[in-house]
N, C-alpha and C positions, 0 to 999 in steps of 0.2 A: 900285680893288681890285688887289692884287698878286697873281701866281699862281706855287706852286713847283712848277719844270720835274719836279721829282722824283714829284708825286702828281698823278697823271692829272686832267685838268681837269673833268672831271664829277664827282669827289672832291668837289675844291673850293668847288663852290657847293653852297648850300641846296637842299632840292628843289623849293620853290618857285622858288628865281631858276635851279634847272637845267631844269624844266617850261618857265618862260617863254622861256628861249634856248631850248630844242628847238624849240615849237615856231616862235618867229622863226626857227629856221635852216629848220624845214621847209616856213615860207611861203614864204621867199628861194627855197628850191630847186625849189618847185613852180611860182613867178610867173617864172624864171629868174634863176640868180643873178649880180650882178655883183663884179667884181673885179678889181686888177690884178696883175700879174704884170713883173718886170725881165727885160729880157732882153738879153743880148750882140749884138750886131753882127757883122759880120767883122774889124774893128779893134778891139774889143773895146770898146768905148762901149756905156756902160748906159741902157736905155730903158725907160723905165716906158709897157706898154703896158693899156692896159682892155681887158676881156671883159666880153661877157654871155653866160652858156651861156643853150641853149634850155630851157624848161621842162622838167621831169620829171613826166610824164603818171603815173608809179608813185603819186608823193608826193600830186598832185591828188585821185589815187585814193582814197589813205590819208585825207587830211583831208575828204572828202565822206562817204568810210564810217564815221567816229568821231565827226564832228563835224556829224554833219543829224539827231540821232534815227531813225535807222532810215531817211530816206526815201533813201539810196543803199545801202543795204544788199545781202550777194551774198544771203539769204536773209530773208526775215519771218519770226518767228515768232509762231505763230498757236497759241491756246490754243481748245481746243472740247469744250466737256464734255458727256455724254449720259447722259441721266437717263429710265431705264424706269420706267415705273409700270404696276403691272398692277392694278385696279380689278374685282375679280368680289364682288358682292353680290347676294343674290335679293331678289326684289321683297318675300317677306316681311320679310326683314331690314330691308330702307330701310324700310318703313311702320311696324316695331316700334320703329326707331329715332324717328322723326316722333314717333309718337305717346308714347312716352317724353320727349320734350324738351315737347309739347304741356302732357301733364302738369304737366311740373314749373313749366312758365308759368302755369296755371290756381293752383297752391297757393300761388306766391308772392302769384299776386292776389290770394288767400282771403287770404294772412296777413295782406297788406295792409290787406283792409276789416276785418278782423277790429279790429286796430292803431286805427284808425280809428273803432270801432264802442266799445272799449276807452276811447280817450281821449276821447270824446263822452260816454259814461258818467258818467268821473271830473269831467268839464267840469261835468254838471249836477247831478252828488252835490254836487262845490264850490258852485254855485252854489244848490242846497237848505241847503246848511248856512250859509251867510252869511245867508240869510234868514229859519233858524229862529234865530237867536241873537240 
């Protein structure tokens, strides 16, 4: 890939291919990065020399606080919600209630047998008429 001197080089790439050079340069710089550098002499002979700087404790910083979920985090954030309930009912209330729900379970039963009492009926009208015929 060619680059033009003219448009600043984070321009240049995509932001996927500028995401992934970021952050390679910011592992290089956090692990120490290396590199060489030419340098003159007193006779003026060129000499390609290597470095490696020391790590940058800032950068280690940065990539433990964005990249751990939250466990190097400078603050947690913590969600806590609180829920009052105030519950006043008198004793006649709760028994009126009871017995109200009481009720309504006895009539469904009735309807029940009723149902029941109903189709036993029709069972043996049916079975009176097939044997008067």
């Amino acid at each position: 890939m060619s680059y033009d001197d003219d448009i600043p080089y984070s321009e240049q790439l995509k932001d996927k291919d500028w995401t992934k050079q970021a952050e390679a340069n910011l592992w290089e710089i956090a692990n120490g990065a290396r590199g060489e550098q030419e340098k003159l002499d007193k006779e003026g002979n060129v000499h390609m020399l290597r470095f490696k700087k020391a790590p940058d404790f800032d950068a280690n910083k940065f990539i433990l606080k964005n990249m751990s979920n939250g466990k190097w985090a400078d603050k947690i954030e913590t969600v806590s919600t609180q829920v009052n309930v105030n519950l006043t009912a008198s004793y006649n209330e709760v028994t009126a209630l009871i017995e109200k729900q009481k009720q309504k379970i006895l009539e469904k039963r009735r309807q029940e047998e009723l149902n029941e009492i109903i189709i036993d009926v029709e069972d043996t009208q049916n079975d009176n008429g097939k044997s008067n015929d």
